[in-house]
N, C-alpha and C positions, 0 to 999 in steps of 0.2 A: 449469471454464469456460475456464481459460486454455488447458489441451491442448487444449478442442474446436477455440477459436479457430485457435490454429499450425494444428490439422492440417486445416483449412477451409480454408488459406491467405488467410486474414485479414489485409491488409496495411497497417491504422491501429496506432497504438502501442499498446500494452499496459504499463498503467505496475501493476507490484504493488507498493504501499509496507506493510512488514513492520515491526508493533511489537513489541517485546519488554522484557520487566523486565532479567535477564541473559542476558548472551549465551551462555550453555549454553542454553537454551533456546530457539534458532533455529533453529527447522524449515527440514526440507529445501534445507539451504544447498548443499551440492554439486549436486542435481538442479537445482534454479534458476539455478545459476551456469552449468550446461551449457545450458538453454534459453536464457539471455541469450547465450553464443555463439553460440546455431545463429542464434538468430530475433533479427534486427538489430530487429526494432519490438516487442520484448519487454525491458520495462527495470524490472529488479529493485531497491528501495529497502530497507533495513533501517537502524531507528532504535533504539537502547538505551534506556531513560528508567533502569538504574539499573546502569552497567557496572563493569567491575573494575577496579582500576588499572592495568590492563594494558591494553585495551579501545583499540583502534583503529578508528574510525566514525564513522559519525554519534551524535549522544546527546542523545534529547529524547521527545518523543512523536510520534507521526503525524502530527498537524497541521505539525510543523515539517517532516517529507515532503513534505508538500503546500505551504507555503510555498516550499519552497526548490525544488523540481519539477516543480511541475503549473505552469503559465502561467496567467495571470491571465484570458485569454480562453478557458480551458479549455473546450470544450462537449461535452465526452464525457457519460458516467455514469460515479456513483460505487457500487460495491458495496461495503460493509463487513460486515465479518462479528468479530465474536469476544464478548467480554464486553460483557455490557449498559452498563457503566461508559464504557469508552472508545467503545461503539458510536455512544451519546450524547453524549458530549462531542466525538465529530467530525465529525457529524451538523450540531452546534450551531454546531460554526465553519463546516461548509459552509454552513449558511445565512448566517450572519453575513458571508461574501463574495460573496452571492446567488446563489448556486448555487439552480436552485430544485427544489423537494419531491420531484419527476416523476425529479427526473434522480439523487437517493437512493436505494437500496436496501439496506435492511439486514437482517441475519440476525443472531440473538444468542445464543451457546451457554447461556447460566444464566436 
């Protein structure tokens, strides 16, 4: 969805906020770091909830993405996509900030 967007020349922000357990397990981190150079309104976030002691980041869950990067007036859409687990529980906060149902979309690998 995000390449269709850049290559439509889509020119609202694009925010992807990235959960992950460890950070060996962060997909596509070079490719995304080359589209946050080309495309100024493409803004990549990656959270750890369980990093090394080495681990330079962010370190929380999604939610805390969204707290500390989306604006409070946000009126875009939300897509999430990954485990049923976190799909729901950030679901649960967007509503909890009135984000409303319409403007959710979820997909869930399990």
């Amino acid at each position: 969805m995000i390449l269709e967007l850049l290559k439509s020349s889509y020119k609202g922000k694009i925010y992807l906020l990235n959960g992950f357990r460890h950070e060996n397990e962060i997909l596509y981190k070079q490719e995304l770091a080359e589209l946050s150079e080309k495309h100024s309104n493409f803004i990549n976030h990656t959270v750890i909830s369980r990093p090394s002691g080495s681990y330079i980041g962010e370190i929380g869950r999604v939610q805390n993405l969204i707290q500390n990067h989306i604006a409070e007036n946000f009126e875009g859409r939300f897509f999430l996509c990954g485990l049923s687990a976190m799909v729901n529980d950030v679901k649960l906060f967007l509503l909890s900030k009135g984000i409303p149902q319409t403007k959710i979309h979820c997909e869930r690998y399990d």
